[in-house]
C-alpha positions in Angstrom: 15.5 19.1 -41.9 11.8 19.9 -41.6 11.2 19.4 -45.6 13.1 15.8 -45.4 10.4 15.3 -42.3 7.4 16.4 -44.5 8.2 14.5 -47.2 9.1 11.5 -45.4 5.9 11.7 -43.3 3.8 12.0 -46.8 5.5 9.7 -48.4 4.4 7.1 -45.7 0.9 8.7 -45.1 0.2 8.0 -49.2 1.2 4.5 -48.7 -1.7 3.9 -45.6 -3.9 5.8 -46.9 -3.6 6.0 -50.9 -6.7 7.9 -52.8 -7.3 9.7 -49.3 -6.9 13.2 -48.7 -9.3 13.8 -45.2 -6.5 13.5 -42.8 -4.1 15.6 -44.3 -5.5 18.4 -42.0 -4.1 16.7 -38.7 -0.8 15.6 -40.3 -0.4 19.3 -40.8 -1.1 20.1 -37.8 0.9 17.6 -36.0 3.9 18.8 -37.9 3.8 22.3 -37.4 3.6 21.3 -33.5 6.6 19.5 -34.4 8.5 22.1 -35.9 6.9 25.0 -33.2 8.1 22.8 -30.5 11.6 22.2 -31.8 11.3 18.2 -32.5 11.8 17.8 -35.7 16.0 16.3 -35.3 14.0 14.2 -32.6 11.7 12.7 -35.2 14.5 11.8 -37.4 16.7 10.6 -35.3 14.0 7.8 -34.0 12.9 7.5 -37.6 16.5 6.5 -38.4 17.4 4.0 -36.0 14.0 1.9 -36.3 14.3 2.2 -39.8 17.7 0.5 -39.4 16.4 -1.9 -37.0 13.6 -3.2 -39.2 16.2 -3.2 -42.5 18.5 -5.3 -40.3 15.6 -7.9 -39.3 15.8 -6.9 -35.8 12.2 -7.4 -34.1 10.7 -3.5 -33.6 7.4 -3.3 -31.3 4.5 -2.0 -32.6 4.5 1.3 -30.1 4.2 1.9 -26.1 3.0 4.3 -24.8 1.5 8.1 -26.0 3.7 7.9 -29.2 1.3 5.2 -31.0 -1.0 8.3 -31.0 0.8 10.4 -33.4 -0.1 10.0 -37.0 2.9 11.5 -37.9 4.7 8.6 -35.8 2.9 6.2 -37.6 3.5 7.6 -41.2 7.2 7.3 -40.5 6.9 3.6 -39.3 8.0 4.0 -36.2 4.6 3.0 -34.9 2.6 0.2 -36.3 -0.6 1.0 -34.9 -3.0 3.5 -36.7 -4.3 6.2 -34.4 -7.2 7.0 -36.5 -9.1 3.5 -36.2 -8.6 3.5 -32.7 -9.0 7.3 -32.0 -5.9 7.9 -30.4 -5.3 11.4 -29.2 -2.3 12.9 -30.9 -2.3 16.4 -27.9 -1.8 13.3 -25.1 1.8 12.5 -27.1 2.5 16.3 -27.6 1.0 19.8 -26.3 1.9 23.1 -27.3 0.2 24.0 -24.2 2.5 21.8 -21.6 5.8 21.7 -23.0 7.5 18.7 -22.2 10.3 16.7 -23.8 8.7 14.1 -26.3 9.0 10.3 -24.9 9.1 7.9 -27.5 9.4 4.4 -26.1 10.7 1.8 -29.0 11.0 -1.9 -27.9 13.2 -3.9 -29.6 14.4 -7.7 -29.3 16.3 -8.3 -26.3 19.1 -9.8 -27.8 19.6 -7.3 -30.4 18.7 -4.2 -28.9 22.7 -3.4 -28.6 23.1 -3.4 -32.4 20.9 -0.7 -32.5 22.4 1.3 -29.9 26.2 0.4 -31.9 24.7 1.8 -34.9 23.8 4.9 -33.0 27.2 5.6 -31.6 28.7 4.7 -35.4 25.9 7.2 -37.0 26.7 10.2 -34.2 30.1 9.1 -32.3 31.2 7.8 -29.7 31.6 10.7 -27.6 28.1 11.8 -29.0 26.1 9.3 -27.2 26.0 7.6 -23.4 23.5 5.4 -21.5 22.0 6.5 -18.5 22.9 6.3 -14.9 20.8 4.8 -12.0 20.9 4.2 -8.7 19.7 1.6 -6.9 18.5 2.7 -2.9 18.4 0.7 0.1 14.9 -0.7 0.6 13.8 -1.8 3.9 15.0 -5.8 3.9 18.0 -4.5 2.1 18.7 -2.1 4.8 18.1 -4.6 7.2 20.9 -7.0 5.6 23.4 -4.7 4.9 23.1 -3.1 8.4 23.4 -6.6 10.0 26.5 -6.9 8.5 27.9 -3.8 9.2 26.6 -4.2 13.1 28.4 -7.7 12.8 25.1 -9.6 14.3 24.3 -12.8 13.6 23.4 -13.8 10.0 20.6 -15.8 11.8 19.6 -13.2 13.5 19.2 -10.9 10.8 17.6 -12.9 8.9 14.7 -13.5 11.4 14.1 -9.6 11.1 14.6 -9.0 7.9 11.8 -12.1 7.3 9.2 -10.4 9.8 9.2 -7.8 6.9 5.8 -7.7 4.8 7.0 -7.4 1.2 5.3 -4.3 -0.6 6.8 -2.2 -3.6 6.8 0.7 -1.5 7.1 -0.9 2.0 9.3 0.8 4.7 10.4 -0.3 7.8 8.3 2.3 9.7 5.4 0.8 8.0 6.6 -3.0 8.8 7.0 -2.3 12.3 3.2 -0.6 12.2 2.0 -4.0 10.3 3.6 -6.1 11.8 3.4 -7.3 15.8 6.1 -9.9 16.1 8.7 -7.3 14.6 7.6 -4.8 17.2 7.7 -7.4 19.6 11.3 -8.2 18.8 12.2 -4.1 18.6 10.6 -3.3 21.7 12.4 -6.4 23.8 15.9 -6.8 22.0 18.2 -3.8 22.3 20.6 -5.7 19.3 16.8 -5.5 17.2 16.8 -2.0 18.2 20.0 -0.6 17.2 19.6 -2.4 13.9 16.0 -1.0 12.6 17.1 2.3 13.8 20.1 2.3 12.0 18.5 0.9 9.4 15.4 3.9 9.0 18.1 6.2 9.3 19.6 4.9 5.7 16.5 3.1 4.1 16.1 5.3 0.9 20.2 6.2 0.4 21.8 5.1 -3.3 23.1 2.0 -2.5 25.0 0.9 -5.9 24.9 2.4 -9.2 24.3 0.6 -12.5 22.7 1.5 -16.0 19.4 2.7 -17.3 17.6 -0.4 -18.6 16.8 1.4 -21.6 17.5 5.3 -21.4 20.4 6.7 -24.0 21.1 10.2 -24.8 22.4 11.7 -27.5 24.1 15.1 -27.5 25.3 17.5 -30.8 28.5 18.1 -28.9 30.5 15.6 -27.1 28.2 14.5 -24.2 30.8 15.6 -21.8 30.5 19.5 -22.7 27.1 18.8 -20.8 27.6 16.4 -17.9 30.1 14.2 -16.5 30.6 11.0 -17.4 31.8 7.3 -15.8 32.3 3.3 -16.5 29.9 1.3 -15.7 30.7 -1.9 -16.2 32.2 -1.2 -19.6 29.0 1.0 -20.4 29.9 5.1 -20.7 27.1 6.3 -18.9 26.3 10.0 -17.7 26.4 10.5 -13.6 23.5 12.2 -13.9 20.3 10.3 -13.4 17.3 10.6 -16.1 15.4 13.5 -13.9 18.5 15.7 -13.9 19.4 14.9 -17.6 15.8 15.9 -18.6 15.8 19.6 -16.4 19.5 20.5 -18.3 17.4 19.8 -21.5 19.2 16.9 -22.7 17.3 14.5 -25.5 16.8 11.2 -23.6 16.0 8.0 -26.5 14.3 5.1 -24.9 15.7 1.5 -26.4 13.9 -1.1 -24.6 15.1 -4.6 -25.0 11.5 -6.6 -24.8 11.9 -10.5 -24.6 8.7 -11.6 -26.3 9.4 -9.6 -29.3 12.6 -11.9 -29.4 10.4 -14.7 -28.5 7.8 -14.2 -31.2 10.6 -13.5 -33.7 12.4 -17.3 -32.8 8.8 -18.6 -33.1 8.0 -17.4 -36.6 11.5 -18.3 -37.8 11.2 -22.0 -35.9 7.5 -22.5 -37.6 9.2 -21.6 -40.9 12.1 -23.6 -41.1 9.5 -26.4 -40.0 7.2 -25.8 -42.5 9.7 -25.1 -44.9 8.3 -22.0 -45.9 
């Protein structure tokens, strides 16, 4: 597998960079971190799926993230952008030195990103390959809501408090009730109020609902049930682990990411085409 790697790699490297032999030193060296590290089914398996995203016409983003620093991701095509004129840093992507699992982020057109994914379960098998699990929690107004409901109080009511909370990505009701002096008002004088922030603290943070990983699939050598267990999600196999646990058992996590202005650009160039009948 490493040798089909290699030559793959040089065979692209030759094509950006024909007549030049001075960066052959860090290819090297970012494939034999590669192989050291254990990577190199990673590599080809990413290689493989953008390649057959880009022969199918389906819009592939240039790179995201600490992968658009590898010259060895960039020989293979599955980044765009060349590390060397902008002097990305290959050790930021991967370390010998802090071994983590290798995060290559591809964005693909939103409305075609599931082909790729299909193709991926037709290459591997069904039973080879699930989306991720996650869990959406109960954030303060949320808490508030549901709570109301539960308490049977007012919708009106409700509403009123839930309203008096300051929005904030990380906002809590403990913080909202510091910030705020007409919800403290209303906690300190109402004993309904009451009962429903302190119920509400008491599950603000809880899984609320589950639902899939926007863009986080896995794909396992055995069946991905030998390693975790599985559920439906809304016609979607995912795992019932979430993408923290999947990465402590070890499991290869893919990123698809379904990016709406690469399918906006891509309708753009096809519209100014066909208009200019080119």
């Amino acid at each position: 597998h490493f040798q089909y790697l290699k030559e793959l790699t040089l065979s692209g490297y030759h094509n950006h960079y024909p007549g030049n032999d001075e960066l052959l030193g860090r290819l090297q060296y970012e494939l034999d971190t590669i192989r050291q590290m254990g990577y190199t089914d990673y590599f080809l398996i990413v290689w493989d799926y953008v390649n057959f995203a880009k022969q199918n016409h389906i819009a592939v983003g240039p790179g995201r993230g600490s992968a658009a620093g590898s010259l060895v991701s960039y020989c293979l095509g599955i980044t765009t952008i060349d590390p060397i004129q902008y002097d990305l840093l290959f050790e930021r992507f991967l370390n010998p030195e802090r071994v983590s699992m290798p995060d290559i982020d591809v964005d693909f057109c939103y409305e075609r990103r599931s082909e790729v994914i299909e193709y991926v379960v037709g290459k591997y098998g069904s039973d080879h390959v699930a989306q991720i699990i996650t869990f959406g929690t109960l954030k303060a107004k949320a808490a508030v809501r549901d709570v109301g409901r539960a308490l049977d109080m007012k919708y009106s009511d409700v509403d009123v408090v839930a309203k008096l909370i300051p929005f904030g990505l990380k906002m809590t009701i403990r913080d909202a009730l510091a910030q705020s002096r007409d919800l403290r008002t209303l906690y300190n004088n109402r004993e309904d109020v009451k009962r429903l922030l302190d119920t509400a603290i008491a599950l603000e943070g809880l899984p609320r609902h589950a639902s899939t990983h926007a863009a986080g699939v896995v794909i396992t050598k055995n069946p991905v049930s030998d390693y975790v267990p599985l559920q439906l999600n809304d016609d979607v196999i995912t795992t019932q682990y979430t993408m923290g646990t999947l990465e402590e058992l070890g499991i290869l996590k893919m990123d698809f990411l379904g990016l709406r202005n690469l399918t906006v650009i891509q309708d753009t160039v096809r519209n100014i085409k066909q208009s200019q009948g080119i």
